[in-house]
Every structure is written in structure tokens, then in C-alpha cells.
N, C-alpha and C positions, 0 to 999 in steps of 0.2 A: 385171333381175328384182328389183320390189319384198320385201323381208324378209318384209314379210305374206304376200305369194303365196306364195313360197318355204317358209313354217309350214305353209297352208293346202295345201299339195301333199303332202307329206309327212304331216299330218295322214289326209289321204285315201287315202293310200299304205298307211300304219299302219292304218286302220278297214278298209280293206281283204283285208288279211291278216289281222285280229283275226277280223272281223266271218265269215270263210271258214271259218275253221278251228273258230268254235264254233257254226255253224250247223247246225240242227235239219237231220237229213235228210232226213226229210217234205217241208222247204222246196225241198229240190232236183229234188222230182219234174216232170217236166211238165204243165203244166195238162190236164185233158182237155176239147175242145173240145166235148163232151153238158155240161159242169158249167157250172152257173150260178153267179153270182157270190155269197159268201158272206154279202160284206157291203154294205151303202153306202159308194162312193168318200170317199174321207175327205182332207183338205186337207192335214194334213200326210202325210210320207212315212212308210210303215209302217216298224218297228223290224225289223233285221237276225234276230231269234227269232221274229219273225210271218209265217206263210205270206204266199208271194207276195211276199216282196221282190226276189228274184231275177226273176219273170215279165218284166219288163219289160226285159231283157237278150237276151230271145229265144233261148235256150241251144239248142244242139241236142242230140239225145239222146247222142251221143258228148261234150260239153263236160259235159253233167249226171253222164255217167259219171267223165268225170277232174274233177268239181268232188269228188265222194264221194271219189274215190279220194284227192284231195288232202285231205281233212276229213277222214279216218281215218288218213292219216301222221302228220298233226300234233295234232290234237285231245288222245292221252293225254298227249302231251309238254308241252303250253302247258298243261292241268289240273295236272299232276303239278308244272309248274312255279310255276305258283301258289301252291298249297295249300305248297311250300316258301317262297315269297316270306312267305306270312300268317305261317307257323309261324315265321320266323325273325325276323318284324316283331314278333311275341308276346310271344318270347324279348327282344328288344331292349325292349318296354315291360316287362316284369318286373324287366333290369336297371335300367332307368333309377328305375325307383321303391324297388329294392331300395340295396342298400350297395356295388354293383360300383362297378370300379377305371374313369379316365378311357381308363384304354388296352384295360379289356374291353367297356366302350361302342365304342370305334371298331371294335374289333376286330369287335364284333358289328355296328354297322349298314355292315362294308366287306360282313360277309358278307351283308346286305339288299341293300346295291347292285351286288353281284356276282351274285347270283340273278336280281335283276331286268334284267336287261342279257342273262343267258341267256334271258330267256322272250320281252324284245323279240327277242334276236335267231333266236328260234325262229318267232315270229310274223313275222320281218322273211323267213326262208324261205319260210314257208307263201304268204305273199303274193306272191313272186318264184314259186313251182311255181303260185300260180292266176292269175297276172299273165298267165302263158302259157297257159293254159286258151283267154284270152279275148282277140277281138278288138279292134283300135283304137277299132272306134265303141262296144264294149261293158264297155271301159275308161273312157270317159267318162264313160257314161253310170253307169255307177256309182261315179265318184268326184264328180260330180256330187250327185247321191242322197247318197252319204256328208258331204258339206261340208253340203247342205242341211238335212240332221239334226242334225251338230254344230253347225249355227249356230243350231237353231230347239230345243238342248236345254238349256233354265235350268235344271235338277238341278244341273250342275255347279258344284262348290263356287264357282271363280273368276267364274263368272257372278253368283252369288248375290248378291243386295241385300239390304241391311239396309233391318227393316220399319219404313215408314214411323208417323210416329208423330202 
């Protein structure tokens, strides 16, 4: 198993879990089959916050139930866990521009990378409880979806190119 593959699974693994756990509940509803389509089909793959990303997994109404039920386990935990990552990133740029000590910088960003490791590894549960929601072919199919969006999303800082001049 190439190294690439090996990022790009676990990539998909990760958006996965992320992408579950802060999904709009609206999105989880069933479509109803009187409702006409909203919008024009569109070429890229709709973003994990916009209805209808999930449709195409074919959920049943018992999988829509435990996809909620797993988005409301984890949802305030990965927020809460955040909004401590940012606050404590905050803290870390105040000292870095203020007069702190070399050992209250480390001290400060062990506590950034310590935070941050508890929200991957809250998202890294959320995505093992929705892992099991769903079946083999609808595990695919949406890590497929997920790779296709990371690969078609230039926002990303390490994608970005310098403007041509």
C-alpha cells in the first residue's frame, strides 16, 4: 500500500467523522419523494453543510435516526473542543509577541497540541460510532465523495499558489 493511498484513506476516514458529527440536521432528513429538486445538478460534489449530501447513501430511516443520534453525542464535545484549541492558540500568540519565558512558550503550545489531539480524537470516535451506522457499499461511497472534495478544494493553504505575475 502506496504512502499516498495510505494519507488519502485516513484523510477520508477523518472528513468523515468530522464531516458527521457537524452536520446540519436538516441534512439528515429523508428526501421526500413529492419534492422537486431544489436546484440544478452541479459538477462538483456538494459541501458536507449543504443539503443533500448525504441523499446519495440511500440511508434508511433507522440509519438517519442513529446518524442524529451519533451528531448530537458528539457535536457539543468537538465545539467545546475547539473553541479551547482557538482560545488556547490565542493565549500562545499573546505570549509569543509579549515578554514570556522560552519554557512558557512550550509550555503553552504542549497545551495547543494537547487539546488538539483530544478533538482529533473525539472526531476520530464520532467517525468509528458512524462508521457503523453504515454499510460497506455506503462506506464507499462516501469516502469516495470525501476524497473528491479534498482533492477539488484550492482554499487550502498547502494547495495555494503564488499569483502569477
Amino acid at each position: 500500500m502506496s504512502p499516498r493511498y495510505v494519507f488519502a484513506l485516513i484523510a477520508a476516514v477523518a472528513a468523515l467523522g468530522g464531516a458527521v458529527a457537524i452536520a446540519n440536521p436538516s441534512v439528515l432528513r429523508l428526501p421526500s419523494i413529492a419534492q422537486a429538486p431544489t436546484a440544478a445538478p452541479s459538477s462538483k460534489p456538494p459541501r458536507p453543510d449543504e443539503p443533500g449530501w448525504l441523499e446519495d447513501l440511500n440511508l434508511s430511516a433507522d440509519q438517519v435516526r442513529q446518524m442524529r443520534a451519533v451528531r448530537s453525542q458528539y457535536q457539543d464535545k468537538i465545539s467545546q473542543g475547539r473553541q479551547n484549541v482557538r482560545q488556547a492558540q490565542q493565549e500562545l500568540r499573546e505570549l509569543m509577541a509579549g515578554t514570556a519565558s522560552e519554557a512558557e512558550l512550550r509550555t503553552k503550545y504542549g497545551q495547543v497540541k494537547t487539546l488538539k489531539q483530544q478533538v482529533g480524537d473525539i472526531q476520530f470516535e464520532s467517525m468509528l460510532a458512524t462508521r457503523k451506522v453504515l454499510n460497506a457499499e455506503q462506506r464507499r461511497t462516501f469516502a469516495n465523495r470525501v476524497m473528491k472534495r479534498r482533492q477539488g478544494d484550492d482554499r487550502r493553504p498547502e494547495r495555494m499558489q503564488p499569483p502569477q505575475s
